[in-house]
ROLUMVO-982436 format. One record per residue (C-alpha): residue number from 1; residue in one letter; x, y, z. Coordinates in steps of 0.25 Angstrom, whole numbers. Each point is the difference from the previous one (the first is absolute). Layout:
+------+------+-------+-------+-------+
! resi ! resn !     x !     y !     z !
+------+------+-------+-------+-------+
!  NUM !    a !     X !     Y !     Z !
...
+------+------+-------+-------+-------+
This chain:
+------+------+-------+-------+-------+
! resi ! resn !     x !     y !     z !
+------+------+-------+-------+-------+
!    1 !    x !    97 !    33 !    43 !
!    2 !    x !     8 !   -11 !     8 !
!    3 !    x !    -8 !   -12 !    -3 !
!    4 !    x !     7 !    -7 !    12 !
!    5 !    x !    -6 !     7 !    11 !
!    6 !    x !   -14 !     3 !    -6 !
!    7 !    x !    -3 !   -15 !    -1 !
!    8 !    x !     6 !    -3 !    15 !
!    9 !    x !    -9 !    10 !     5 !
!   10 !    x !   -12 !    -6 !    -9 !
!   11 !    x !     2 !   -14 !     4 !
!   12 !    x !     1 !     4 !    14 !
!   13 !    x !   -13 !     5 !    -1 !
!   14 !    x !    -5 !   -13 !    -5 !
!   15 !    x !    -2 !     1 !   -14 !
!   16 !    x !     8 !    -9 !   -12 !
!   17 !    x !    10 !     4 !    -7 !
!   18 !    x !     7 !     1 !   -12 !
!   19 !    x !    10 !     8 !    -9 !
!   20 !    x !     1 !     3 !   -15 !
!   21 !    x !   -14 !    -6 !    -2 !
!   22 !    x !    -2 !    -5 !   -15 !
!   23 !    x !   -14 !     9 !    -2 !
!   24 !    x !    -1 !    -8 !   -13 !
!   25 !    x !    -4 !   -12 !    10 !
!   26 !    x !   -12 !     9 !     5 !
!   27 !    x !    -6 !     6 !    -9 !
!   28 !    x !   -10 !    -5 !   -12 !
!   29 !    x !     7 !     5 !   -10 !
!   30 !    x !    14 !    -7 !     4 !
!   31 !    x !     8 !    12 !    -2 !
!   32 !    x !     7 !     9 !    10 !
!   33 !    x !    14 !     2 !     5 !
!   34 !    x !     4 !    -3 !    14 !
!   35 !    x !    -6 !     6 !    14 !
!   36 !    x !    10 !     6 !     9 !
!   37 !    x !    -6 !    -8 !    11 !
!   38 !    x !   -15 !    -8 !     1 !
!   39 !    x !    -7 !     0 !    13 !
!   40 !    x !   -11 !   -11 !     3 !
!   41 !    x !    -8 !     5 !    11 !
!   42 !    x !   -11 !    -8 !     6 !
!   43 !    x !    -9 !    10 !     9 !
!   44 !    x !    -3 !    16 !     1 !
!   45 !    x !     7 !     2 !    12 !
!   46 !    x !    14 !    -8 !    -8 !
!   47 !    x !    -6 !    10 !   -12 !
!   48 !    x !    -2 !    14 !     9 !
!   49 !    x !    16 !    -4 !     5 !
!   50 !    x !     6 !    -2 !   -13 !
!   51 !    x !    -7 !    12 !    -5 !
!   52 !    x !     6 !     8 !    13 !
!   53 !    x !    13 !    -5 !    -2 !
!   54 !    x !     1 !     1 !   -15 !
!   55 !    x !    -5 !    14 !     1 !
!   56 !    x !     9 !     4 !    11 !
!   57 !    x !    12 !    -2 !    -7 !
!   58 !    x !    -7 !     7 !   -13 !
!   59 !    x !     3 !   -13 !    -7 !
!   60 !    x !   -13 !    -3 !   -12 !
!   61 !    x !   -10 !    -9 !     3 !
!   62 !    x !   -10 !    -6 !   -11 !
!   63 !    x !   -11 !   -11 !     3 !
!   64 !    x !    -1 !   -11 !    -8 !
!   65 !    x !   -14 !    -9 !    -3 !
!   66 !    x !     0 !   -12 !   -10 !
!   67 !    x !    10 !    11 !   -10 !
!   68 !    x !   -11 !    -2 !   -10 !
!   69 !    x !    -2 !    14 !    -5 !
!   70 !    x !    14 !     5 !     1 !
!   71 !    x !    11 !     3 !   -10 !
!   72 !    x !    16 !    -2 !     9 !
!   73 !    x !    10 !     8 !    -6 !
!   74 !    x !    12 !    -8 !    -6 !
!   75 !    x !     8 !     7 !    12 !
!   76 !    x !   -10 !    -5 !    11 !
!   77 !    x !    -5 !     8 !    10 !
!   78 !    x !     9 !     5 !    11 !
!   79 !    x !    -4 !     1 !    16 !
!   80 !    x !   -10 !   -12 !     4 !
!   81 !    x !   -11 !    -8 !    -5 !
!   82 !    x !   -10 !    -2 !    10 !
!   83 !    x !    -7 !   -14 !    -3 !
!   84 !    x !   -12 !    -2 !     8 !
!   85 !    x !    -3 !   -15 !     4 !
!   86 !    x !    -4 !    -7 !    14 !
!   87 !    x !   -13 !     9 !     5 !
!   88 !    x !    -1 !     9 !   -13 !
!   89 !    x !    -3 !   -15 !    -8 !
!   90 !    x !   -12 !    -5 !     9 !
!   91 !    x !   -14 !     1 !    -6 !
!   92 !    x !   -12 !     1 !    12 !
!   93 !    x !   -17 !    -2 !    -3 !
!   94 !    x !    -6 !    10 !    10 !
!   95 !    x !   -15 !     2 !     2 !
!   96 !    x !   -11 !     4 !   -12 !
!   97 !    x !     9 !    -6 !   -10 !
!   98 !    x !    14 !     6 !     1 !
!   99 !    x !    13 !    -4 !    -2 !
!  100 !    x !    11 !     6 !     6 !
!  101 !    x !    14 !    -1 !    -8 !
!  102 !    x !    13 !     6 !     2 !
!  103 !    x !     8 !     8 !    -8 !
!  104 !    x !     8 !   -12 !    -4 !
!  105 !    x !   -10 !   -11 !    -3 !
!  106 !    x !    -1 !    -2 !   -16 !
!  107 !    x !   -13 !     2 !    -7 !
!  108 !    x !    -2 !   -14 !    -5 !
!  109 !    x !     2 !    -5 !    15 !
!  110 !    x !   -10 !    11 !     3 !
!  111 !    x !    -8 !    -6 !   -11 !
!  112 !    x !     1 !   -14 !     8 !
!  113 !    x !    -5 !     3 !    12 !
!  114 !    x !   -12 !    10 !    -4 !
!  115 !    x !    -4 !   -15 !    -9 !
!  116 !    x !     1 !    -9 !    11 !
!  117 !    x !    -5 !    10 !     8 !
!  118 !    x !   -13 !    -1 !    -9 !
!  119 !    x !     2 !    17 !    -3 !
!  120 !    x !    -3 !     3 !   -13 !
!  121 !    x !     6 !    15 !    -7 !
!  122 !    x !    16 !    -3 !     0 !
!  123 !    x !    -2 !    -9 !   -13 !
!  124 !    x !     5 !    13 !    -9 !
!  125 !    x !    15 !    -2 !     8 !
!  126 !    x !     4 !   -14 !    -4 !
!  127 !    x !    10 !     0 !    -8 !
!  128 !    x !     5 !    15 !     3 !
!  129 !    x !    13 !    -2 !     5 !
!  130 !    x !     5 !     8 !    11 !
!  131 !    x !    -4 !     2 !    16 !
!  132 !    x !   -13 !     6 !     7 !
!  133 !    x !     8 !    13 !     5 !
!  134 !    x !     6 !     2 !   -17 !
!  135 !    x !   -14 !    -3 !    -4 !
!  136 !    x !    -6 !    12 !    10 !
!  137 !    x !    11 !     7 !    -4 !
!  138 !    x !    -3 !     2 !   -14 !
!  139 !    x !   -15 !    -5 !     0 !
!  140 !    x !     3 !   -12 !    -7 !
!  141 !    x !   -13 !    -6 !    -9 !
!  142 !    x !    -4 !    -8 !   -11 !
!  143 !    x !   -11 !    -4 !    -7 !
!  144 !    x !   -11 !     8 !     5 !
!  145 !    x !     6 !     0 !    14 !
!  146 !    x !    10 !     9 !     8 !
!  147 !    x !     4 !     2 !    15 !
!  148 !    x !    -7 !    12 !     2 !
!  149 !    x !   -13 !    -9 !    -1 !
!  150 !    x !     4 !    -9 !    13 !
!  151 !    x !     8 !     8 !     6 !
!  152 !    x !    -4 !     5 !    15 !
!  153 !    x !    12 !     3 !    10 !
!  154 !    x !    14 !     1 !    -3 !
!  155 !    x !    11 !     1 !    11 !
!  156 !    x !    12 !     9 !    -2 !
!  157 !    x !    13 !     5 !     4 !
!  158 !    x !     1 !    13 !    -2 !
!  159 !    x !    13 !     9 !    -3 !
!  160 !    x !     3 !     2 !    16 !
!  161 !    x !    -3 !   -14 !     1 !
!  162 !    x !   -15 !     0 !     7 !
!  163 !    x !    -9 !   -10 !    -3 !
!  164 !    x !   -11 !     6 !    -6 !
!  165 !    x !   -13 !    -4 !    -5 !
!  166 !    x !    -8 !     2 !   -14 !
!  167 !    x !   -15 !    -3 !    -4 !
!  168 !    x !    -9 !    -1 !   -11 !
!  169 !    x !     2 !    13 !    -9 !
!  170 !    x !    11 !     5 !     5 !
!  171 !    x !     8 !   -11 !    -6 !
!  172 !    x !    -1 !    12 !   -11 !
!  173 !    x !    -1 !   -12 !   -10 !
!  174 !    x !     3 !     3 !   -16 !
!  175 !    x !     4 !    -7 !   -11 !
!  176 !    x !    12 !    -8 !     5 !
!  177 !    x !     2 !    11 !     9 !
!  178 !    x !    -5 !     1 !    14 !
!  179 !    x !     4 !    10 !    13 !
!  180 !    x !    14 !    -8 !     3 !
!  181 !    x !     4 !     3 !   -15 !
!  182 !    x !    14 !     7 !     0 !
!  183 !    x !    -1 !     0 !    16 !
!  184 !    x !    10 !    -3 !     9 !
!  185 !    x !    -8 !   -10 !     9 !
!  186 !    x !     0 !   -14 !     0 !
!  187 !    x !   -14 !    -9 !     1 !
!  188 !    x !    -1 !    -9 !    10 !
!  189 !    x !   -14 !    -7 !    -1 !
!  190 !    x !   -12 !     1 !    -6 !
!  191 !    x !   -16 !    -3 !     1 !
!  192 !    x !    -8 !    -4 !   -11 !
!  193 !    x !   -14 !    -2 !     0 !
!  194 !    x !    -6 !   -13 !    -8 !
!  195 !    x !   -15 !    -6 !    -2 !
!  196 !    x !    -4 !   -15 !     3 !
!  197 !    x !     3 !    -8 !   -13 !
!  198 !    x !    -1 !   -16 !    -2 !
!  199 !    x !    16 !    -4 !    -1 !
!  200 !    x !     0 !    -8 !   -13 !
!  201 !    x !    -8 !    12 !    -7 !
!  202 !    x !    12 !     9 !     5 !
!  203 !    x !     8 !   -11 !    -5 !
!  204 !    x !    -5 !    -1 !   -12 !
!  205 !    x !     2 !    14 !    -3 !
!  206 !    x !    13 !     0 !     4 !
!  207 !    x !     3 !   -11 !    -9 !
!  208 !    x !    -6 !     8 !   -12 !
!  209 !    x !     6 !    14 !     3 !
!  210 !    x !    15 !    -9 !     0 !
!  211 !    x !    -3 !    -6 !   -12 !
!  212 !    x !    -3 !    15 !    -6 !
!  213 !    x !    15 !     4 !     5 !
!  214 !    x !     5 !   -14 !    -6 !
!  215 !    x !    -7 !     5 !   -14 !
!  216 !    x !     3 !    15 !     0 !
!  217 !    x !    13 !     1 !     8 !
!  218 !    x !    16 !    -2 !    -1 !
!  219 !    x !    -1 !    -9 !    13 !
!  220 !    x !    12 !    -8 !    -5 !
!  221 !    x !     9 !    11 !    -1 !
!  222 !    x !     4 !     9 !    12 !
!  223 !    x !    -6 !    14 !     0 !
!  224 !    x !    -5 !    10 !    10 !
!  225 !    x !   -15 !    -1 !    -7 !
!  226 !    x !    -5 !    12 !    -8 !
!  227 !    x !    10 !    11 !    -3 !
!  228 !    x !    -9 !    11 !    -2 !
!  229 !    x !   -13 !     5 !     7 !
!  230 !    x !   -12 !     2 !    -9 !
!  231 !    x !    -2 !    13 !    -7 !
!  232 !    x !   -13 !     6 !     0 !
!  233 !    x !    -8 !    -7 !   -11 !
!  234 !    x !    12 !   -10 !    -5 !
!  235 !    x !     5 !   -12 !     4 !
!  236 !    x !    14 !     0 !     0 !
!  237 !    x !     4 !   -13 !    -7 !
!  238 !    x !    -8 !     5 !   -10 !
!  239 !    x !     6 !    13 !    -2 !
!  240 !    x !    15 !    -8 !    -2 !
!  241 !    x !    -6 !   -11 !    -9 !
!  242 !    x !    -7 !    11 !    -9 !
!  243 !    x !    15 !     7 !     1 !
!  244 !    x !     6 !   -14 !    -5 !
!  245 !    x !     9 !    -2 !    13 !
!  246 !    x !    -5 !   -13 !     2 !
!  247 !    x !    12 !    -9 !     2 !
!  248 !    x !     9 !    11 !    -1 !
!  249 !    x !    12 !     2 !    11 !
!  250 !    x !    12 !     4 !     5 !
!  251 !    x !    11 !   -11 !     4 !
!  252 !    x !    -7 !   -10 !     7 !
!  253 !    x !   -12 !     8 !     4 !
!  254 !    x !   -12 !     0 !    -9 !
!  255 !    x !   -14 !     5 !    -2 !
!  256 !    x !    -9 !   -15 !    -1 !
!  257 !    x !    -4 !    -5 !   -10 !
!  258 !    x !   -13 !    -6 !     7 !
!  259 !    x !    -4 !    12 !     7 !
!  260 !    x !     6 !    15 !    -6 !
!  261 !    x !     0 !     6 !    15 !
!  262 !    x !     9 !   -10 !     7 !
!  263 !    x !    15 !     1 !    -1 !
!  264 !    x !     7 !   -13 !     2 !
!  265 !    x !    14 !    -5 !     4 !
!  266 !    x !     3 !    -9 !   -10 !
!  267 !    x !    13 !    -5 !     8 !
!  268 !    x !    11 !    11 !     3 !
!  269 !    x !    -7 !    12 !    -1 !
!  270 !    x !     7 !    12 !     8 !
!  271 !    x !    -9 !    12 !     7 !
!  272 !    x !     6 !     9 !   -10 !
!  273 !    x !    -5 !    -8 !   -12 !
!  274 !    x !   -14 !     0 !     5 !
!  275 !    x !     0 !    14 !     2 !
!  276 !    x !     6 !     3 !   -12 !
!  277 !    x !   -13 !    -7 !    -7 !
!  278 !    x !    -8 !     5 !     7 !
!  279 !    x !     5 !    14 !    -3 !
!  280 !    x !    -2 !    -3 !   -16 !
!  281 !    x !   -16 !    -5 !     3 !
!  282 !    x !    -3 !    13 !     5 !
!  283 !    x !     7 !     8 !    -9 !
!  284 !    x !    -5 !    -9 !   -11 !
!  285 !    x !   -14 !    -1 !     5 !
!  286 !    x !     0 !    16 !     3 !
!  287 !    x !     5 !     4 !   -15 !
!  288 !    x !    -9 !    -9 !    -7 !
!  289 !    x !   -13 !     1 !     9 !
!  290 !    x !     1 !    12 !    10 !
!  291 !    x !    -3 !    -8 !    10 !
!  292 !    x !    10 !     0 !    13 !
!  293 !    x !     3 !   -13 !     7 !
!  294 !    x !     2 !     1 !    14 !
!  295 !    x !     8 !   -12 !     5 !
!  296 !    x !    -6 !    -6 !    12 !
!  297 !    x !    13 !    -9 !     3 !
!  298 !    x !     8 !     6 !    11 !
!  299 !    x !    17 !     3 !    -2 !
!  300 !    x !     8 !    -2 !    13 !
!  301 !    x !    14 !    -1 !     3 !
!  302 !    x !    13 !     7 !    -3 !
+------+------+-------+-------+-------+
């Protein structure tokens, strides 16, 4: 790929950017080798350009929230990184208690708005790192609460690059799943419906599910949250405490000793020695349970 004249032809439509990309510096995890190119884009028709253009040349594209779920291979990813910002970051109240908020906008700015905004039923998010489109993408949830409870309209480009529309069921929601899942369209906004709620009660319990995180959560170490999805009638943390892999890791990568179904970063972890441990969980967890662990943390890259 000549780097050269992709990124003169990106920036002439507008968009930032920049070449070998440090994908450590955007993700959660802080690991990641370095992007052929990152493109910041500001507005659907910057993104349906970029798109045309990176498609034309058959160059790879991936789109980029908050990198909060996302494992970057130690040789980085190759073809661009889309970055949505500009547009894709605003957060809107409508009518009959909805918010708008773009692909881009982070949950706990979400969070915000909806408590300013006196909108109670977003309170489960703060904390969950990541961006609304991630969230929709993988029906994120905590504590009780998931997308697929407040989720009403999503707005989509699909695969030829057409906005398209979604509502209420067909969102196809599942457990960190949902209709976007292992598609090749990119979320552009969404619609959540909220009910009236005094703002220091919201606030309160915003307060109170933080200080559950604090209490339960590696939040000083870098991780992409839980590793694993729940298996049918397990917790997955229990699963690798009961298997004694508490504490236990490969390099600089290891399985928390405060909560058994996050892997952190303890400094200079590499993508392979994440994997790697995540490898042994399954295999251990499998041979001394039968139960299968399904990682929910997605790979990219090289």
């Amino acid at each position: 790929m000549d780097n050269m004249n992709i990124s003169e032809e990106l920036l002439a439509l507008g968009a930032k950017i920049s070449t070998d990309e440090p994908m450590k510096l955007h993700t959660s995890f802080r690991i990641g080798g370095n992007a052929d190119i990152w493109c910041e884009i500001r507005d659907i028709k910057m993104l349906s350009d970029v798109i045309k253009t990176c498609k034309s040349k058959d160059i790879p594209y991936f789109v980029i929230g908050q990198g909060s779920n996302l494992l970057v291979s130690d040789k980085g990813i190759r073809g661009v990184v889309i970055k949505l910002c500009g547009d894709f970051d605003e957060i809107e109240a409508l009518q009959e208690n909805k918010i708008r908020c773009g692909a881009g906008a982070t949950l706990a700015a979400a969070c915000r708005f909806a408590q300013a905004n006196s909108l109670g039923g977003l309170e489960f998010a703060w904390g969950i790192p990541g961006s609304i489109g991630g969230a929709v993408y993988m029906n994120a949830g905590a504590y009780g609460g998931e997308m697929k409870d407040i989720v009403e309209i999503t707005r989509y480009l699909d695969e030829d690059g057409n906005i398209c529309e979604l509502t209420g069921k067909k969102h196809d929601f599942a457990h960190r799943r949902s209709f976007f899942t292992d598609k090749n369209m990119v979320i552009l906004d969404t619609t959540i419906e909220l009910y009236p709620k005094n703002k220091n009660e919201i606030f309160f319990l915003m307060q109170d599910t933080m200080e559950k995180r604090k209490a339960k959560q590696p939040l000083n170490r870098p991780s992409a949250g839980s590793v694993f999805k729940r298996p049918d009638g397990f917790f997955a943390a229990a699963l690798i405490e009961q298997c004694g892999l508490k504490g236990s890791f490969v390099g600089d990568a290891q399985v928390s000793e405060k909560h058994s179904g996050f892997i952190v970063n303890n400094g200079k972890a590499s993508a392979e020695d994440v994997k790697e441990l995540i490898r042994r969980v399954q295999i251990c967890v499998k041979d001394k349970t039968g139960v299968e662990l399904e990682c929910e943390v997605k790979f990219v890259g090289e």
